[in-house]
GUMI-354954 format. One record per residue: residue number from 1; residue in one letter; y, z, x of N, C-alpha, C in turn. Coordinates in Angstrom, 1 decimal, always signed. Layout:
BEGIN
NUM/A/Y/Z/X/Y/Z/X/Y/Z/X
...
***
This chain:
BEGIN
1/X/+17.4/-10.9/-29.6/+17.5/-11.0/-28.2/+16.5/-11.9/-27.6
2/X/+17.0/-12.7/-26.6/+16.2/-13.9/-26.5/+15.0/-13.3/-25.7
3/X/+14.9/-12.2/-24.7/+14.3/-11.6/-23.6/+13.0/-11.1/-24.7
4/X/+13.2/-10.6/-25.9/+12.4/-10.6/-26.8/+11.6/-10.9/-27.3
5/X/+12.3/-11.9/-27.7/+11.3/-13.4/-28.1/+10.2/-13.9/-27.4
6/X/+10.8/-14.3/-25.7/+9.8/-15.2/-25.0/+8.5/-14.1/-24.9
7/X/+8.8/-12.8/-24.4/+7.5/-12.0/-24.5/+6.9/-11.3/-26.1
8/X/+7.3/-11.7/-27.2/+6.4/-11.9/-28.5/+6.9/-10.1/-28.4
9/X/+8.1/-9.5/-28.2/+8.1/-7.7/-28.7/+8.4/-7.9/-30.0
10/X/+7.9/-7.5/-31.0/+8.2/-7.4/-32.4/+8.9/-6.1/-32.4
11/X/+10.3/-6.2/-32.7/+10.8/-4.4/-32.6/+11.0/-3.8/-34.1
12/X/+10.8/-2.7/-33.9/+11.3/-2.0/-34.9/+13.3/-1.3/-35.0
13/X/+13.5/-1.3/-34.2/+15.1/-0.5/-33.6/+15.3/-1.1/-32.3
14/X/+16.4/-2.4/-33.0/+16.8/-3.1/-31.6/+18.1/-2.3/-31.2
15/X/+18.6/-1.1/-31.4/+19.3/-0.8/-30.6/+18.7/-0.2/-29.5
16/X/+17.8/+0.4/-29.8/+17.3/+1.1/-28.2/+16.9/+0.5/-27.3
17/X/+16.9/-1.0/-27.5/+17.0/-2.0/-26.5/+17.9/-2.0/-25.9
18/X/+19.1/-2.1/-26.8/+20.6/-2.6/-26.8/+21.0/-1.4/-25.5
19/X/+20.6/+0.0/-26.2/+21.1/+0.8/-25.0/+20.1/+0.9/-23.7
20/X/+18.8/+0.6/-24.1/+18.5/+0.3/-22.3/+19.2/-0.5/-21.4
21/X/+19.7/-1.3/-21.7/+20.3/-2.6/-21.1/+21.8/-2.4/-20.9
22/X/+22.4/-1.1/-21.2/+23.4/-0.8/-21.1/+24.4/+0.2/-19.6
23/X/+24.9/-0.2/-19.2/+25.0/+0.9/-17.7/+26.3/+2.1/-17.9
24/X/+26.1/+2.8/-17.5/+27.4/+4.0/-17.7/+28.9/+3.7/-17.7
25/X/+28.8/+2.2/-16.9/+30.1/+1.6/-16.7/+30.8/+0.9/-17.9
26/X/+29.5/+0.4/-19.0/+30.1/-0.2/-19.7/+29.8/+0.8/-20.9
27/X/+29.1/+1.6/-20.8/+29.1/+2.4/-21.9/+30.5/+3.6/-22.2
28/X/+31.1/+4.0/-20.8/+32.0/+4.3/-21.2/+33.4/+3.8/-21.4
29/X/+33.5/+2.4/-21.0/+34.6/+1.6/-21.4/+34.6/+1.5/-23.0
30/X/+33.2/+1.4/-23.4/+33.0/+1.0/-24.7/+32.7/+2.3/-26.3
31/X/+33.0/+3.9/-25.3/+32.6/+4.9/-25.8/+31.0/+5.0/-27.0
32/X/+30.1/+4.5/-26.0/+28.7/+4.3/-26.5/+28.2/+4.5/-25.6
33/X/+26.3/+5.1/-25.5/+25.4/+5.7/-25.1/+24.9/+5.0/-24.1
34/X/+24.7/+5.0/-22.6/+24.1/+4.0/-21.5/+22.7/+4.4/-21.8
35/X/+22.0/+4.1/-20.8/+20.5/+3.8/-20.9/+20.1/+5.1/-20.0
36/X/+20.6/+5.7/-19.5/+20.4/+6.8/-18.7/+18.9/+8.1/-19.1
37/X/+19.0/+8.2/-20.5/+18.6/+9.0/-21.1/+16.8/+8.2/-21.6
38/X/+16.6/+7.3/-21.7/+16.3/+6.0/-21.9/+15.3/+6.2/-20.4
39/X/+16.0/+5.7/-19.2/+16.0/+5.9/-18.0/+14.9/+6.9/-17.4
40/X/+15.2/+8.1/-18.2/+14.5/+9.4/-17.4/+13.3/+9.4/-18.4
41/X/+12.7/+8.7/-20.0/+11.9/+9.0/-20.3/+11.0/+7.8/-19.7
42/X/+11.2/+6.4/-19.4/+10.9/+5.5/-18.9/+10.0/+6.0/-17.9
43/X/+10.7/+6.8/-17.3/+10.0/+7.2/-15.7/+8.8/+7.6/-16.3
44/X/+8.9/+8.9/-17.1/+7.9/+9.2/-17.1/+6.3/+8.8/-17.7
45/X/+7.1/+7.6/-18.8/+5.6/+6.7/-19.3/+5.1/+6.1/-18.2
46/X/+6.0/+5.7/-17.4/+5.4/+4.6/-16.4/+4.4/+5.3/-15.1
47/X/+5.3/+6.5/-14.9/+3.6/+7.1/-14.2/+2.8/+7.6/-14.6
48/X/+2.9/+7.9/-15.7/+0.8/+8.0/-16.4/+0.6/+6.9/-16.6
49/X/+1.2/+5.5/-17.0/+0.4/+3.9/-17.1/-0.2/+4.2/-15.5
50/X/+1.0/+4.1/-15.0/-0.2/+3.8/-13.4/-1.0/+4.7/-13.4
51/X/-1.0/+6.1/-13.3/-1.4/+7.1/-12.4/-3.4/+6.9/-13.6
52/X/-3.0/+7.0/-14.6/-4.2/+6.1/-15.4/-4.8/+4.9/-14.9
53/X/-4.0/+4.0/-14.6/-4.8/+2.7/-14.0/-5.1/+2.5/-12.6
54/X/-4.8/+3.5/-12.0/-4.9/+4.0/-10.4/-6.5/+4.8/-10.7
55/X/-6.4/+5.5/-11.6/-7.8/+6.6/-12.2/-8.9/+6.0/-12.3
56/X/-8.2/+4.9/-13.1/-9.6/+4.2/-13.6/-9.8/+2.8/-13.0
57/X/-9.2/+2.5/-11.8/-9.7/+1.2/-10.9/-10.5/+1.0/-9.5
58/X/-10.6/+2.4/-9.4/-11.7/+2.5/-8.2/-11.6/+3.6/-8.0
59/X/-12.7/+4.5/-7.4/-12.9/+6.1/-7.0/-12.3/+6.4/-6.2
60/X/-10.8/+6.4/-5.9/-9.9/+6.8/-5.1/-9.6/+8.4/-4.9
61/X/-9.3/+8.9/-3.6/-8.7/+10.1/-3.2/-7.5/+10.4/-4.2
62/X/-7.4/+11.9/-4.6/-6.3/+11.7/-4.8/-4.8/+11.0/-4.1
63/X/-5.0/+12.1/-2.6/-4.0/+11.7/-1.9/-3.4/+10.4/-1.6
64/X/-4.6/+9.2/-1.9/-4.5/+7.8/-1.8/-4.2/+7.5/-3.1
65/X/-4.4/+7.8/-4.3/-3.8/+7.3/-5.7/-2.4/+7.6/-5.8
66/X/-2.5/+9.1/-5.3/-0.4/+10.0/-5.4/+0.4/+8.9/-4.4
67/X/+0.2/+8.3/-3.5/+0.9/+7.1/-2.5/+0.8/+5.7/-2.8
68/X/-0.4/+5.1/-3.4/-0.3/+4.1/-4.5/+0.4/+3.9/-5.3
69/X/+0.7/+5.2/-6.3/+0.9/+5.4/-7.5/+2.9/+5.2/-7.1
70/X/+3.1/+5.7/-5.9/+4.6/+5.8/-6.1/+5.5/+4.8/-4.8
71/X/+4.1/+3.6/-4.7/+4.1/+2.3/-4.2/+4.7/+1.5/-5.5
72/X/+3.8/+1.8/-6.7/+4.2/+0.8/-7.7/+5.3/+1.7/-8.7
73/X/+5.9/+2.6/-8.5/+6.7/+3.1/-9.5/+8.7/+3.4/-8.8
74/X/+8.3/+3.2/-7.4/+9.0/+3.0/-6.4/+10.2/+2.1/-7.2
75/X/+11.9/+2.3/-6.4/+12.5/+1.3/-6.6/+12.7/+0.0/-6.4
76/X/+11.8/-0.5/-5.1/+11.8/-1.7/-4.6/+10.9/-2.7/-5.8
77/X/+9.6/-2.0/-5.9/+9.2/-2.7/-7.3/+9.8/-2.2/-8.3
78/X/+10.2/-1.5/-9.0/+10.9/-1.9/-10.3/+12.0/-2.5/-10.1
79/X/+13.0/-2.8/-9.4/+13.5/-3.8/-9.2/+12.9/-5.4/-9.1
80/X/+12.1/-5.5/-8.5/+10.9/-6.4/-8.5/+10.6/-7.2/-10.0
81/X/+9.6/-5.7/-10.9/+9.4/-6.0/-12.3/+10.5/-6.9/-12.7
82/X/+11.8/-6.1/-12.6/+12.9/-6.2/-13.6/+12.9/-7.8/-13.2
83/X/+13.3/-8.0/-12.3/+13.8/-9.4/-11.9/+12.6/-10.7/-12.4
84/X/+11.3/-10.4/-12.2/+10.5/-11.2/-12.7/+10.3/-11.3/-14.1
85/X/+10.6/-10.3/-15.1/+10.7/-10.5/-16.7/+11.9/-10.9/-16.7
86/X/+13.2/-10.9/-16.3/+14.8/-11.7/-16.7/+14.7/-10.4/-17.0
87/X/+15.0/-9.5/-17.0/+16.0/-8.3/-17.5/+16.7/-8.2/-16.7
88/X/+17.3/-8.5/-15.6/+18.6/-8.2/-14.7/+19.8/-8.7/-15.9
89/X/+19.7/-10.1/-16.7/+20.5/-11.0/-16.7/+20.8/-10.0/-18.1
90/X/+20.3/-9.9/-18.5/+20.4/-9.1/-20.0/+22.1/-8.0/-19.6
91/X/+22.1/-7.0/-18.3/+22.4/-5.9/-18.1/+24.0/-5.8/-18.9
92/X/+24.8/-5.0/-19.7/+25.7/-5.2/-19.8/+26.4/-4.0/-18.9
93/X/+27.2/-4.7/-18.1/+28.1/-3.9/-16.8/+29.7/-3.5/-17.4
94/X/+30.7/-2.4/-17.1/+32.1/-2.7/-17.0/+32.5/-3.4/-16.0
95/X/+33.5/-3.4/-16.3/+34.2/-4.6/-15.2/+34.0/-4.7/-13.9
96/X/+34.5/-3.3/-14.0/+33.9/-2.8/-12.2/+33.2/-2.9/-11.4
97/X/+31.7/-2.5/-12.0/+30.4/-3.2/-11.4/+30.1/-4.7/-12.1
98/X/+30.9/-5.5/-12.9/+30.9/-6.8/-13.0/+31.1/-7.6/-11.7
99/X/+32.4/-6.9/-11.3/+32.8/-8.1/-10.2/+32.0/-7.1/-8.7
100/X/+31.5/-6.5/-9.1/+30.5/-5.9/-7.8/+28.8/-6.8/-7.7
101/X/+29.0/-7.7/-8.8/+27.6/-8.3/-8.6/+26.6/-7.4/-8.9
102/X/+27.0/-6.4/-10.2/+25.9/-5.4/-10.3/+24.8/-5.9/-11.4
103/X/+24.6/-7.0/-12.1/+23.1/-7.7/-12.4/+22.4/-8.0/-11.3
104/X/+22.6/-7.9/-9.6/+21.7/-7.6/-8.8/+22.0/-6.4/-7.9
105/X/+22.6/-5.4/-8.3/+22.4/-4.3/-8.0/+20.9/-3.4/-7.9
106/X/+20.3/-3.7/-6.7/+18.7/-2.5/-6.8/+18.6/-1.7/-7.5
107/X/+18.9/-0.6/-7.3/+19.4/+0.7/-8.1/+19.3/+0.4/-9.9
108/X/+20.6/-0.5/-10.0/+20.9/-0.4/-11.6/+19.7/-1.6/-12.5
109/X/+19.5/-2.2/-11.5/+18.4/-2.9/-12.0/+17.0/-2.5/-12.1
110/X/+16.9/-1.5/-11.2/+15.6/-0.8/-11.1/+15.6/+0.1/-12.3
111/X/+16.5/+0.4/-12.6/+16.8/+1.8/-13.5/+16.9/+1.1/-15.0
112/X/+17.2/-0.6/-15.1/+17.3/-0.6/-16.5/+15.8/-0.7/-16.8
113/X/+14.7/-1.1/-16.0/+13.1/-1.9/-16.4/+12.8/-0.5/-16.6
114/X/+12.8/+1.1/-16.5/+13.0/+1.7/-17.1/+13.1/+2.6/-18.2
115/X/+14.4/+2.2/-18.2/+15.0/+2.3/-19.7/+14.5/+1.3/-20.8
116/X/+14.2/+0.4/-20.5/+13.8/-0.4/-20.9/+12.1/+0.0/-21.8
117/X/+11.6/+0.5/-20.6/+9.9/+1.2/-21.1/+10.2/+2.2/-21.7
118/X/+10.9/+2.9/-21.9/+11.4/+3.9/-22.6/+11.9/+3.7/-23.9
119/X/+12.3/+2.4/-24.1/+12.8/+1.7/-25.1/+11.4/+1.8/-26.2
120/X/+10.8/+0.6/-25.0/+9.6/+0.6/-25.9/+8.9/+1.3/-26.8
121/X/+8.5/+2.5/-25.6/+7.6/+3.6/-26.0/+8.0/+4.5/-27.4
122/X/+9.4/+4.2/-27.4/+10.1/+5.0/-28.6/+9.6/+4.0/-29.9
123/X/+9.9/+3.2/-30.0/+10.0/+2.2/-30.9/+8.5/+1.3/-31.4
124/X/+7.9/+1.4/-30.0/+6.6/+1.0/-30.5/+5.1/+1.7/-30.0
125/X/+5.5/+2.7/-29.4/+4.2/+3.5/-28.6/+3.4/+3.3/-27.5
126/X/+3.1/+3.8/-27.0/+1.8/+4.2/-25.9/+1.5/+3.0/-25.3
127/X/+0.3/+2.8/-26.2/-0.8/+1.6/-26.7/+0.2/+0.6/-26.4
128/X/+1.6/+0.0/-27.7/+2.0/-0.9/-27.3/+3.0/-1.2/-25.3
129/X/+3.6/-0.7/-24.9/+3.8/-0.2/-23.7/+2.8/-0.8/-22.7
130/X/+1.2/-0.1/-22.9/+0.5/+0.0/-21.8/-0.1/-1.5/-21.7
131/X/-0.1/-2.3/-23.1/-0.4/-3.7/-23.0/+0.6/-4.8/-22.2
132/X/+2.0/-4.2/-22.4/+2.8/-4.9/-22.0/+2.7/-4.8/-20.7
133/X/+2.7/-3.8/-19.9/+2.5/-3.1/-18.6/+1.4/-4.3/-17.8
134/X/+0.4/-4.1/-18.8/-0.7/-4.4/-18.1/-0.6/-6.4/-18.0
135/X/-0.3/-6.4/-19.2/-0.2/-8.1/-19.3/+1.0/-9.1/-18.7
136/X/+1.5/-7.9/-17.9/+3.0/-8.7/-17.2/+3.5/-8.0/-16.2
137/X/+3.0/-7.5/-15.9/+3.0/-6.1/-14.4/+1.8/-6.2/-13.5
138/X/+0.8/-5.6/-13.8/+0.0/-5.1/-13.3/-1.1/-6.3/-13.3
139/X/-0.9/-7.1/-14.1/-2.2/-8.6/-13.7/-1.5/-9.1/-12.7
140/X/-0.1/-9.2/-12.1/+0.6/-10.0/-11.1/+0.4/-9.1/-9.8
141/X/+0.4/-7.9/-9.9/+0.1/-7.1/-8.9/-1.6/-7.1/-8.4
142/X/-2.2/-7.3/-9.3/-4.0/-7.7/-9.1/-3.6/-9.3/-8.3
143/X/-3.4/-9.8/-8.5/-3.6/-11.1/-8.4/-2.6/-11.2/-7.1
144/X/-1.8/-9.9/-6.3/-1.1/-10.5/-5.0/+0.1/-11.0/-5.6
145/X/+0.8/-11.3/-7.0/+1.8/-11.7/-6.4/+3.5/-10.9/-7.1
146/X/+2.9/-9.6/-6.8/+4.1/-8.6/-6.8/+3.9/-7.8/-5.3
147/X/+4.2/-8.0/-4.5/+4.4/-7.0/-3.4/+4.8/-5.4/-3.6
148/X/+4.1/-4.4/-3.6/+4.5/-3.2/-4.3/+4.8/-2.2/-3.0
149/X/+4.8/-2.5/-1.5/+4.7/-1.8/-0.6/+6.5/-1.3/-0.2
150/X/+6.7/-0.1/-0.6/+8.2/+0.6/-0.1/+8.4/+0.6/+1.5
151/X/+7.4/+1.2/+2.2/+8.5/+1.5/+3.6/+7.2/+0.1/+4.5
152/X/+8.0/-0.7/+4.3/+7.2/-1.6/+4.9/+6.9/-1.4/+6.4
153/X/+7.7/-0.5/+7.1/+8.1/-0.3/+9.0/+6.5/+0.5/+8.6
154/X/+6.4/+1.9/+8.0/+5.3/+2.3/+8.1/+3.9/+1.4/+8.2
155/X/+4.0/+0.4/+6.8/+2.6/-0.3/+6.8/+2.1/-0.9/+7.9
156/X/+3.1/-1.6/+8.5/+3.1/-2.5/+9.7/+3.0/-1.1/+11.0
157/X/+3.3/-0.2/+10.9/+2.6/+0.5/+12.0/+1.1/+0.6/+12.1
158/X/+0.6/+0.9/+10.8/-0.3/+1.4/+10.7/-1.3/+0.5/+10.7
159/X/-1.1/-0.9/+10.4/-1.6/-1.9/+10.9/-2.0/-1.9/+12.5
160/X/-0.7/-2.1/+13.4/-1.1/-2.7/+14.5/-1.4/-1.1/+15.2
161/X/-1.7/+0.0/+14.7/-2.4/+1.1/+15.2/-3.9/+0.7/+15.5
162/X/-4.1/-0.1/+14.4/-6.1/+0.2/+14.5/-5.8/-1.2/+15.3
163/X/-5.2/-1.9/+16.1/-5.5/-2.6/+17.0/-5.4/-2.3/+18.3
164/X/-3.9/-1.4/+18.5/-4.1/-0.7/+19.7/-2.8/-1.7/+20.3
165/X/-1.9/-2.1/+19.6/-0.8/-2.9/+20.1/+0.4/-2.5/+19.8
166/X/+1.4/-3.3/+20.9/+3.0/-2.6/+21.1/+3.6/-3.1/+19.6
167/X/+4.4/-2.4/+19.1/+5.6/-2.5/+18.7/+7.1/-2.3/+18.5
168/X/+8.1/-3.4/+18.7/+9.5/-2.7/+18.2/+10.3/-3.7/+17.9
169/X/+11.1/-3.7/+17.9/+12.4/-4.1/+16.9/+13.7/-4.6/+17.2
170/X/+14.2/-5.6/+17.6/+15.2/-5.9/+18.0/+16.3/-6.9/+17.3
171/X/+17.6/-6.1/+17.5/+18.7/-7.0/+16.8/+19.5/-8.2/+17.4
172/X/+18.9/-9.0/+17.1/+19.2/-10.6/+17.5/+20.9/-10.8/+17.7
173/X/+21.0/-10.2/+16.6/+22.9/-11.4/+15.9/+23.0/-10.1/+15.0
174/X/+24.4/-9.9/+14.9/+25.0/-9.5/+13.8/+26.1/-10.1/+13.8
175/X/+26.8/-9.9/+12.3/+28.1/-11.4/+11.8/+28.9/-10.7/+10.6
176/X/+29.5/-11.0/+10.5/+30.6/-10.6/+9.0/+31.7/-9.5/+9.6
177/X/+32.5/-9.6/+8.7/+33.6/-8.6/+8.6/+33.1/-7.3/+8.5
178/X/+33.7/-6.0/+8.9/+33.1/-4.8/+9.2/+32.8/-4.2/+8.0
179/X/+33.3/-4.2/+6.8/+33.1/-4.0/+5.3/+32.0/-5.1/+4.7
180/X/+31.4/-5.8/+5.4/+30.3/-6.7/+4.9/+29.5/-7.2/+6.5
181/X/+29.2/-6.8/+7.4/+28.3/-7.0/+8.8/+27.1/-7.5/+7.6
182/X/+26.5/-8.7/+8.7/+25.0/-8.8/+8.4/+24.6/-8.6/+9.9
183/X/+23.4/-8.1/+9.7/+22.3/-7.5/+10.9/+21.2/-8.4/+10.9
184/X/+20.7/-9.0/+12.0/+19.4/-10.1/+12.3/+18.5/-9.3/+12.6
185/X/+17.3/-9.0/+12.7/+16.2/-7.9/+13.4/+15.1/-8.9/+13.6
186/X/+14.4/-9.1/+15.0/+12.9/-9.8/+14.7/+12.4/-8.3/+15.3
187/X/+10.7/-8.5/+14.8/+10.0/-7.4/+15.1/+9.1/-8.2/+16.6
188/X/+8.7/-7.5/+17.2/+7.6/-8.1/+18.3/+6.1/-7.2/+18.1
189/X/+5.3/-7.8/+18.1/+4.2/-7.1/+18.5/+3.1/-7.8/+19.7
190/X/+3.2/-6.6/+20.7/+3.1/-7.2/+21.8/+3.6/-8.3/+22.4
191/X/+5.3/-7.9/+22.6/+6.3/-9.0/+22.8/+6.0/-10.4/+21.9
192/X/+5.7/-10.7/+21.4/+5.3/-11.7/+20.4/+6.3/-11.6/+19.2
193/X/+7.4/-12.3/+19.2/+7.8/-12.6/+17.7/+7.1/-12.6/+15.9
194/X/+6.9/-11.5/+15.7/+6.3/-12.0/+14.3/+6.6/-11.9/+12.8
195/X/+8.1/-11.2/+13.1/+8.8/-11.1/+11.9/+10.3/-11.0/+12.0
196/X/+11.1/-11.4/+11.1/+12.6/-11.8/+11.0/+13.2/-11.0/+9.7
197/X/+14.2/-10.5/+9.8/+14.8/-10.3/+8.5/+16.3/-9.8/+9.0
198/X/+17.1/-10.2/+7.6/+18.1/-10.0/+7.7/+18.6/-8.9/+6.7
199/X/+19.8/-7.9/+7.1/+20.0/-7.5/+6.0/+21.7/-6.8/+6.0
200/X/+22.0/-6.0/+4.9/+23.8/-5.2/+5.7/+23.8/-4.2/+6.1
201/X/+22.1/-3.5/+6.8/+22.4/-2.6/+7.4/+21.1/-2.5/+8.8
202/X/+20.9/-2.5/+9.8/+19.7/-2.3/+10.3/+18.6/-1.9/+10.2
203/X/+18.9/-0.7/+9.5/+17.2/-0.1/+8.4/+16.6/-1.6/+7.7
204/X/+17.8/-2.0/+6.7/+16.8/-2.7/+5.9/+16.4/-4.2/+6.7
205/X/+17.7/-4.7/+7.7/+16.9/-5.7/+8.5/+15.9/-5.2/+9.0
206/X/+15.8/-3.9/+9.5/+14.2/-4.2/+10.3/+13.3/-4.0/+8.7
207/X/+13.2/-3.2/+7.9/+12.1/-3.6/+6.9/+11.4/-4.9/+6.0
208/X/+12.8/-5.8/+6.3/+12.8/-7.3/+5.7/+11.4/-8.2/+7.0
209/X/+11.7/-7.4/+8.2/+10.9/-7.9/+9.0/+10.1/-7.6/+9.4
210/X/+9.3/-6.4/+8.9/+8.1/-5.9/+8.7/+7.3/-6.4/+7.7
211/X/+8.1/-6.4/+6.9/+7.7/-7.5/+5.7/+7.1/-9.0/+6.0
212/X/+8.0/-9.6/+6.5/+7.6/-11.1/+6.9/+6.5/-10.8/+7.9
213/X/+6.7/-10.0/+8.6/+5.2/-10.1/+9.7/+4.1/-9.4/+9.2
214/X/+4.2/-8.4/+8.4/+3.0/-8.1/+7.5/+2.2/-9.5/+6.9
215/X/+3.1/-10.2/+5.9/+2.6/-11.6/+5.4/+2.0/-12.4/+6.3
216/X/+2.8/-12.5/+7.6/+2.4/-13.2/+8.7/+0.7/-12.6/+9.3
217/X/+0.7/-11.5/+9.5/-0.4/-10.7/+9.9/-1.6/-10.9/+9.2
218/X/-1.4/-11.2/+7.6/-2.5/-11.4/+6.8/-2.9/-12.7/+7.0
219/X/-2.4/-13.8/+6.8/-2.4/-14.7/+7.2/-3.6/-15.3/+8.4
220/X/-2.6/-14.7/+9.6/-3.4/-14.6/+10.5/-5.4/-14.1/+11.0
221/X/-5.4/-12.9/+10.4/-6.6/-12.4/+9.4/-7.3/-13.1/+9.2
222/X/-7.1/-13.8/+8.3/-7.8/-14.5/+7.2/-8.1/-15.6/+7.8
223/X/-7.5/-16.3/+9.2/-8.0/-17.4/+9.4/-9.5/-17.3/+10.4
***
């Protein structure tokens, strides 16, 4: 498997690769095992890597490590992970979620990176896992460039709280057929334009643009 290769996994049992990368749609066209099972042990390696490297990176509250910890373990980042190693492209789908565009399905993509760690952990342990974690996850997230924040409307409140300024949200444009509408959202803070996003439902337009004005916000900061 070429996904293999470029990151140097020396495996012992390449099927349990084979079935992380596998979704229930194609597993049962194919009467073979999805990643599901894979899936739920995944989960649980991956929060003791963090909840460990949350422990041991600065003397944090718990209450602040338990909300960290499920910043980076969240669907929005493991969808994230997945897409920045090429594991989307790996996914084998049935037909059904084929022609659904489900190698970028959130959810099923989130769910194979994973099955995926779960792969690992079986096949090569702990130790191997926590290297990989650390050498292709979590140095990108040190370094700013994994965004790991889930309810972005929250962050961005909580921001322009300790300044003492307005916020809200308004839908510019919406466009498409009623089975596919796109929604425009800019955010204002203190009437001021400072974030945009689009999305197919208003929740996620306005979080796309909390987003962009968060970035915008730091920016601003720093100058």
């Amino acid at each position: 498997m070429e996904f293999l290769d470029k990151y140097q996994i020396k495996v012992n049992d390449l099927n349990l690769y084979e079935t992380a990368l596998t979704h229930t749609s194609y597993a049962n066209e194919n009467n073979i095992e999805s990643y599901e099972r894979l899936e739920y042990l995944g989960d649980a390696v991956l929060e003791l890597i963090m909840s460990e490297y949350l422990y041991k990176k600065e003397d944090l509250k718990e209450g602040k490590m338990t909300k960290m910890r499920a910043n980076y373990v969240c669907e929005n980042a493991l969808y994230e992970y997945s897409c920045i190693l090429g594991l989307n492209k790996y996914i084998k789908l049935g037909h059904g979620e084929a022609e659904h565009d489900g190698k970028h399905n959130k959810t099923i993509v989130a769910d194979v990176f994973e099955a995926f760690i779960g792969a690992m952990f079986l096949d090569l342990g702990l130790d191997t896992v926590k290297k990989f974690m650390y050498d292709n996850i979590i140095n990108l997230i040190e370094d700013g460039k994994i965004d790991v924040i889930e309810d972005y409307k929250s962050a961005l409140q909580e921001y322009v709280q300790t300044s003492k300024k307005s916020l809200n949200y308004e839908v510019i444009d919406e466009y498409g057929p009623a089975h596919d509408k796109r929604f425009v959202v800019v955010v204002k803070i203190d009437d001021i334009i400072y974030g945009k996003g689009m999305a197919h439902s208003k929740k996620e337009a306005e979080q796309n643009a909390a987003r962009d004005a968060l970035s915008k916000a730091k920016i601003i900061d720093s100058e």
